[in-house]
C-alpha positions as semicolon CSV with decimal commas, in nm:
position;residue;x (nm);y (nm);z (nm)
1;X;-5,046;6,689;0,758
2;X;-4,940;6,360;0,566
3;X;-4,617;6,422;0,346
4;X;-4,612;6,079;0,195
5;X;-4,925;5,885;0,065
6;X;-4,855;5,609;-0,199
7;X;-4,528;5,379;-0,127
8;X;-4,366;5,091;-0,325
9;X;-4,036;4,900;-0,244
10;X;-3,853;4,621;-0,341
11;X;-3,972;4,288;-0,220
12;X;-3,674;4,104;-0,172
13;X;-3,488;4,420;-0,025
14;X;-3,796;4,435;0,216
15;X;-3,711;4,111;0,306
16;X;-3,300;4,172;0,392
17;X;-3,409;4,468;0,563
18;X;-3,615;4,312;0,804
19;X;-3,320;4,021;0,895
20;X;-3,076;4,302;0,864
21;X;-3,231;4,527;1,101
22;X;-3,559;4,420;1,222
23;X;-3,802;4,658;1,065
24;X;-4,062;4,576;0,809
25;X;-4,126;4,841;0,504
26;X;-4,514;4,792;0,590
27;X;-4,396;4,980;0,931
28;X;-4,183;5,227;0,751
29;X;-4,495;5,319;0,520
30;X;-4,718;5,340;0,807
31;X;-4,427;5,580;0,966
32;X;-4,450;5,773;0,704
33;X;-4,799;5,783;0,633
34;X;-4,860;5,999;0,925
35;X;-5,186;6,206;0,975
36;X;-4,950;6,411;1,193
37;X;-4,596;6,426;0,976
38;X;-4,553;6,817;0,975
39;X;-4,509;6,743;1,398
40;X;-4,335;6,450;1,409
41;X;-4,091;6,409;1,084
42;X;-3,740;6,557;0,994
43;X;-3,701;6,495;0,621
44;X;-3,340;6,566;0,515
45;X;-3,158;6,547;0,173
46;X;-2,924;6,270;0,148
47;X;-2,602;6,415;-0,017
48;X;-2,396;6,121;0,012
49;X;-2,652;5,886;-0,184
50;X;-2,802;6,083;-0,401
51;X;-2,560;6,050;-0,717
52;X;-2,809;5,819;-0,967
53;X;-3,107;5,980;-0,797
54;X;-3,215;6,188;-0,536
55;X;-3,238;6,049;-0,179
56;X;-3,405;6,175;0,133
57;X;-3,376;6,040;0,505
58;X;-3,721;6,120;0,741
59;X;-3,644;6,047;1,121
60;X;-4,001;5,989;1,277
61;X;-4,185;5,811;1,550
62;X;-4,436;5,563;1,511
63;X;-4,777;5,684;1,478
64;X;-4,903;5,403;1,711
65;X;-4,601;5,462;1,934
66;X;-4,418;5,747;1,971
67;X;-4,136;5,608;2,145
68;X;-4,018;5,385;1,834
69;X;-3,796;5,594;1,615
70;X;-3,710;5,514;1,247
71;X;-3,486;5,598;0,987
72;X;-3,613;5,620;0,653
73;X;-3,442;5,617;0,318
74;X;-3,636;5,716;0,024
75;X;-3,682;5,832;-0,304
76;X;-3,962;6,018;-0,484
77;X;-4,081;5,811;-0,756
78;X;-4,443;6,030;-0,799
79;X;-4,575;6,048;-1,196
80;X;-4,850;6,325;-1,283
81;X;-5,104;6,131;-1,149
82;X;-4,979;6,011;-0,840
83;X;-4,756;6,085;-0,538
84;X;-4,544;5,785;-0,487
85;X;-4,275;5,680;-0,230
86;X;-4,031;5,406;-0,292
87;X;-3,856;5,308;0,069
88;X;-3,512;5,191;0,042
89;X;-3,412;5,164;0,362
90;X;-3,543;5,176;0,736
91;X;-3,371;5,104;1,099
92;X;-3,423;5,196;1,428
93;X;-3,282;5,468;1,512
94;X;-2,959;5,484;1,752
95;X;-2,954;5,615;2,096
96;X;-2,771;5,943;1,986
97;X;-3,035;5,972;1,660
98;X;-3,274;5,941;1,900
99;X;-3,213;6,210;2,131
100;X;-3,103;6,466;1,816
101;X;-3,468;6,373;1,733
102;X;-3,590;6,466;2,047
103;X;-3,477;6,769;2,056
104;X;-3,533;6,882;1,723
105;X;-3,909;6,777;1,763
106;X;-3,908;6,975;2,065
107;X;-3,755;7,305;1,901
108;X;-3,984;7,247;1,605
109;X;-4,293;7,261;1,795
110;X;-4,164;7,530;2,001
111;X;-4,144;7,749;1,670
112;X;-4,443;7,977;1,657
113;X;-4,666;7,854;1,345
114;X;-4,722;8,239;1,168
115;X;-4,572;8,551;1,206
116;X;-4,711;8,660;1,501
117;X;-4,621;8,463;1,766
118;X;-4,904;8,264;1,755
């Protein structure tokens, strides 16, 4: 299930992202544009940045490429009419990110989807 639909950014923080750390905001959109988000994202609050507005991190895989990891800083910025995702930030994700992400993917798709074990 796709959690994120509509995305906007800043173009000139696009562009020091992607000296800074390599990664493109098209990518991070495509990231988290996933058909298949509800397997493959952890979406987390973001206490520490969240004092002008609130801030959300989403580790996830490349749809194309499940071995590339990102981290994704974000904001909701959705009106009435539409659901809308500004990206802030996005990185690879570090080695130890990587395998807490592994893991947690794991457990999550080990959960049973209803009640009854099923």
């Amino acid at each position: 299930m796709m959690l994120h639909e509509n995305f906007e950014w800043d173009e000139d923080k696009s562009l020091k992202n992607l000296k800074k750390h390599g990664v493109s905001f098209d990518d991070a959109a495509w990231v988290l544009a996933d058909a298949d988000a509800d397997r493959y994202h952890l979406e987390e609050f973001d206490s520490s940045h969240s004092t002008e507005e609130d801030r959300f991190v989403t580790t996830a895989s490349h749809p194309d490429d499940r071995s590339v990891v990102l981290i994704i800083s974000w904001t909701d910025r959705s009106t009435e009419d539409d659901k809308i995702t500004r990206i802030i930030s996005a990185r690879a994700a570090k080695p130890a990110e990587r395998i807490r992400y592994a893991q947690e993917i794991s457990d999550q798709q080990d959960r049973p989807k209803n009640g009854n074990g099923s």
